[in-house]
C-alpha distance (Angstrom), angle and dihedral (degrees) to the residues before:
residue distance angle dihedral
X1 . . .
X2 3.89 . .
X3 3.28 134.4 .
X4 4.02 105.5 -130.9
X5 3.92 89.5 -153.6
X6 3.74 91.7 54.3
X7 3.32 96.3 35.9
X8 4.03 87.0 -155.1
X9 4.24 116.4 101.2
X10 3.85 113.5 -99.7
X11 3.88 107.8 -87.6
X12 4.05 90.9 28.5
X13 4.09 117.3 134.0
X14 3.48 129.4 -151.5
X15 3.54 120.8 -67.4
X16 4.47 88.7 -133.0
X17 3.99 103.7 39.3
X18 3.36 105.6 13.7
X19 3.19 89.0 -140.6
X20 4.01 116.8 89.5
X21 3.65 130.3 52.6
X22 3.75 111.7 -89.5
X23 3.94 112.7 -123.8
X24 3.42 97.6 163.5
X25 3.77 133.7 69.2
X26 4.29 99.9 -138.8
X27 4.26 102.6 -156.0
X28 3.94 82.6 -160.1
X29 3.86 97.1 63.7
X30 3.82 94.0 26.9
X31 3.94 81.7 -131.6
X32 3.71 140.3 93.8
X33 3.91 120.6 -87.6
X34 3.49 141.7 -169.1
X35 3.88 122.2 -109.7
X36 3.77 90.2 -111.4
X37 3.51 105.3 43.0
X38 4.27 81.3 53.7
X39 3.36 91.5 54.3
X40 3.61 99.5 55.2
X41 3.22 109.7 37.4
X42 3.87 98.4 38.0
X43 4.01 110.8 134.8
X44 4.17 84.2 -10.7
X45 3.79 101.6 75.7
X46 3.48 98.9 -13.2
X47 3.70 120.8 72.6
X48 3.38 103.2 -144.3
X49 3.87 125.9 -177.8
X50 3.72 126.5 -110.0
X51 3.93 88.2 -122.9
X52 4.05 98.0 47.7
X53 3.82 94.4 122.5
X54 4.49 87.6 -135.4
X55 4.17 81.1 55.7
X56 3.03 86.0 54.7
X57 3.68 110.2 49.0
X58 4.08 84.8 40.7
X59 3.57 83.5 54.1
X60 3.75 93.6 52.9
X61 4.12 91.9 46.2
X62 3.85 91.1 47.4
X63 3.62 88.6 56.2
X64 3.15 98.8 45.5
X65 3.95 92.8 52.4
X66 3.98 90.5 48.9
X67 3.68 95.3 50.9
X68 4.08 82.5 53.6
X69 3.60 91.9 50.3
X70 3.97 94.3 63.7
X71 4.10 91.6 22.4
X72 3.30 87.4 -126.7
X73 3.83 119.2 121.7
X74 3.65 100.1 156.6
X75 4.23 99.5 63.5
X76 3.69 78.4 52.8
X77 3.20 90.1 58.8
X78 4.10 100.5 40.6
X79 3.74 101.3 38.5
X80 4.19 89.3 34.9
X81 4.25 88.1 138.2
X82 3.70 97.6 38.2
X83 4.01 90.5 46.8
X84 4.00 86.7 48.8
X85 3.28 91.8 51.1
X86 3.91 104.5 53.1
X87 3.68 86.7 45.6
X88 3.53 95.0 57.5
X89 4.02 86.1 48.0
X90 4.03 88.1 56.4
X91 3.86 92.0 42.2
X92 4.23 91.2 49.3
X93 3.63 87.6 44.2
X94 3.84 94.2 53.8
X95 3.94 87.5 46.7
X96 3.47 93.0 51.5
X97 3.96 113.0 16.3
X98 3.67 147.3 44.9
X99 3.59 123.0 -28.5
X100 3.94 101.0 -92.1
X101 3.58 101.7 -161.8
X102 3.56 105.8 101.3
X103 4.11 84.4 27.6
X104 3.50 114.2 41.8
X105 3.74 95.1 85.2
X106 3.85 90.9 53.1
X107 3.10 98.5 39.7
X108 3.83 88.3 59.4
X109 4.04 99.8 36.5
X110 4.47 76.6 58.0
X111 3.84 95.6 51.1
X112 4.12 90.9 45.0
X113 4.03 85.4 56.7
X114 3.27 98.3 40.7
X115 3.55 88.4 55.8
X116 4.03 94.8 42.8
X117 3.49 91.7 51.5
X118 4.23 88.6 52.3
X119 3.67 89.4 47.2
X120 3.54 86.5 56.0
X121 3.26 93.0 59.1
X122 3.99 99.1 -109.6
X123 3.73 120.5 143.7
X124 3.93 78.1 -144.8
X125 4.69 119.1 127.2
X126 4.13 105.7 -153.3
X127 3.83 87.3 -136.7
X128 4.44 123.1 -170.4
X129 3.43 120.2 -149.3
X130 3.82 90.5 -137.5
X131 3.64 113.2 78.7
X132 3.62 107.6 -141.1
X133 3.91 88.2 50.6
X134 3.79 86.5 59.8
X135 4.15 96.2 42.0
X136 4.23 77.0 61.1
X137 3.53 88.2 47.1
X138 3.87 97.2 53.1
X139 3.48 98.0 44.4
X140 3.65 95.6 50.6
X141 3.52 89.4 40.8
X142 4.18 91.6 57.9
X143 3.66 90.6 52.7
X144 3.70 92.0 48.7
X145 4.04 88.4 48.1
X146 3.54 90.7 46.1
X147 3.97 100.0 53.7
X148 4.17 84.8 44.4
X149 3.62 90.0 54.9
X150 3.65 99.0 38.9
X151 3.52 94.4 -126.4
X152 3.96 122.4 -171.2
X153 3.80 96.0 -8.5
X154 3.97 106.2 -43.7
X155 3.49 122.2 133.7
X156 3.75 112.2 -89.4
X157 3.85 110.5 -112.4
X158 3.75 131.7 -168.2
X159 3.55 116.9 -111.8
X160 3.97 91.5 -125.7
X161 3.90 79.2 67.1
X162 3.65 106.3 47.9
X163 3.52 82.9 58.0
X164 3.49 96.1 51.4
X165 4.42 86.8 50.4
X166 3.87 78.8 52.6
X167 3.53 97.9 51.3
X168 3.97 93.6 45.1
X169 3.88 92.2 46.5
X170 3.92 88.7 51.1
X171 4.10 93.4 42.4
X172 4.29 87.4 54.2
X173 4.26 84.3 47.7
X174 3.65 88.4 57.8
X175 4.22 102.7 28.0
X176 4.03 75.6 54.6
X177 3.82 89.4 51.8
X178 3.50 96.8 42.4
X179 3.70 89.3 52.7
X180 3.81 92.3 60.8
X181 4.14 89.5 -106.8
X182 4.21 104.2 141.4
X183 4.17 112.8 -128.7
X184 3.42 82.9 -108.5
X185 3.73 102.3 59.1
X186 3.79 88.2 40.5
X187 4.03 84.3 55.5
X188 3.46 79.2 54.9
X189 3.55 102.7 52.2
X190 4.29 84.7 48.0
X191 3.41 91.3 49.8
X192 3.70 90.0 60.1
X193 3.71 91.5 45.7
X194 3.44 97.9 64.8
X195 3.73 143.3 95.4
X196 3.84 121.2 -166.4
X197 3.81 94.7 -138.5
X198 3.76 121.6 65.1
X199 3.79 112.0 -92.7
C-alpha cells in the first residue's frame, strides 16, 4: 500500500539516512526523502532543481531573509538577475575555490571599488595583495562586466549600478556578520537563494 501524500510505500525509509520516514518525493535523487534530510542538504549535497516546489518555497524564505539583512526589499526587486547572478558566483566559488570565510567580505568590498573606480571613468584595477581576496574580486568583477556589456542576452546595466549590486551584496555579507551568522551559514542562506537559470 502507498500513501499518495508520501508518495513512498508504507514501511519505506528515506532514501539519505535510512532512517526516517520519507514524506517527500526528492526529483534530485529520484527517491523519497525525509523532511530533514531535505532540509539540509537542499542545493548543498543535494542537487535539487530550480522547479522542485520545496526549492522553491526555500528559495522564497531565503529571499526574504536576505532582503531583511540589508532592509532593502526593493534592490531585490530591481536588480533581481544581477543579484542572482553574483550569488551564484560566490556559491560556485565556495564549491570550487578558496575557503571564503575570512575572505568573502574582502573579496567583495575589492570588486565594488574596482567597479566604482571604472564607473568613474578611471583606467584604474582595485587590486589585494592576498590572492584569494582577488579570485573574489575577479569573479564578481566578470559578472559585473558582463551585465554592463550586455553579454549573452542579460539586460544591459550601467556601471554606476553594478556597483551599487556590489555594494548591497557586500552590506548583507557584513549585516550577516554583524548579526552573529558565520560566512558559512550565510553561504548557506545564498545557496538557497539561488536559481541556476537567469531570472
Amino acid at each position: 500500500m502507498r500513501d499518495a501524500e508520501r508518495g513512498a510505500p508504507a514501511g519505506a525509509r528515506c532514501a539519505v539516512c535510512r532512517s526516517r520516514r520519507p514524506p517527500r518525493a526528492c526529483p534530485a535523487k529520484e527517491a523519497s526523502i525525509c523532511d530533514q534530510c531535505c532540509g539540509q542538504g537542499r542545493r548543498r549535497t543535494i542537487d535539487c532543481p530550480d522547479d522542485c516546489r520545496f526549492f522553491v518555497a526555500a528559495r522564497r524564505r531565503a529571499l526574504v531573509r536576505l532582503a531583511g539583512l540589508a532592509g532593502d526589499l526593493e534592490s531585490e526587486r530591481e536588480w533581481f538577475g544581477m543579484l542572482n547572478e553574483l550569488r551564484q558566483a560566490l556559491v560556485g566559488l565556495r564549491q570550487s575555490g578558496p575557503d571564503l570565510r575570512t575572505d568573502l567580505a574582502a573579496g567583495l568590498a575589492n570588486a565594488a571599488e574596482t567597479a566604482r573606480v571604472r564607473a568613474s571613468g578611471l583606467i584604474y584595477e582595485v587590486r589585494s595583495a592576498n590572492p584569494r581576496v582577488q579570485r573574489v574580486a575577479d569573479v564578481l568583477g566578470r559578472v559585473a562586466a558582463d551585465f554592463e556589456q550586455g553579454k549573452d542576452g542579460r539586460p544591459r546595466i550601467e556601471p554606476a549600478d553594478t556597483v551599487r549590486c556590489l555594494r548591497y551584496v557586500e552590506r548583507q555579507a557584513r549585516a550577516a556578520a554583524d548579526s552573529g551568522m558565520s560566512v558559512e551559514s550565510f553561504l548557506d542562506l545564498l545557496c538557497q537563494s539561488v536559481s541556476r537559470g537567469r531570472d
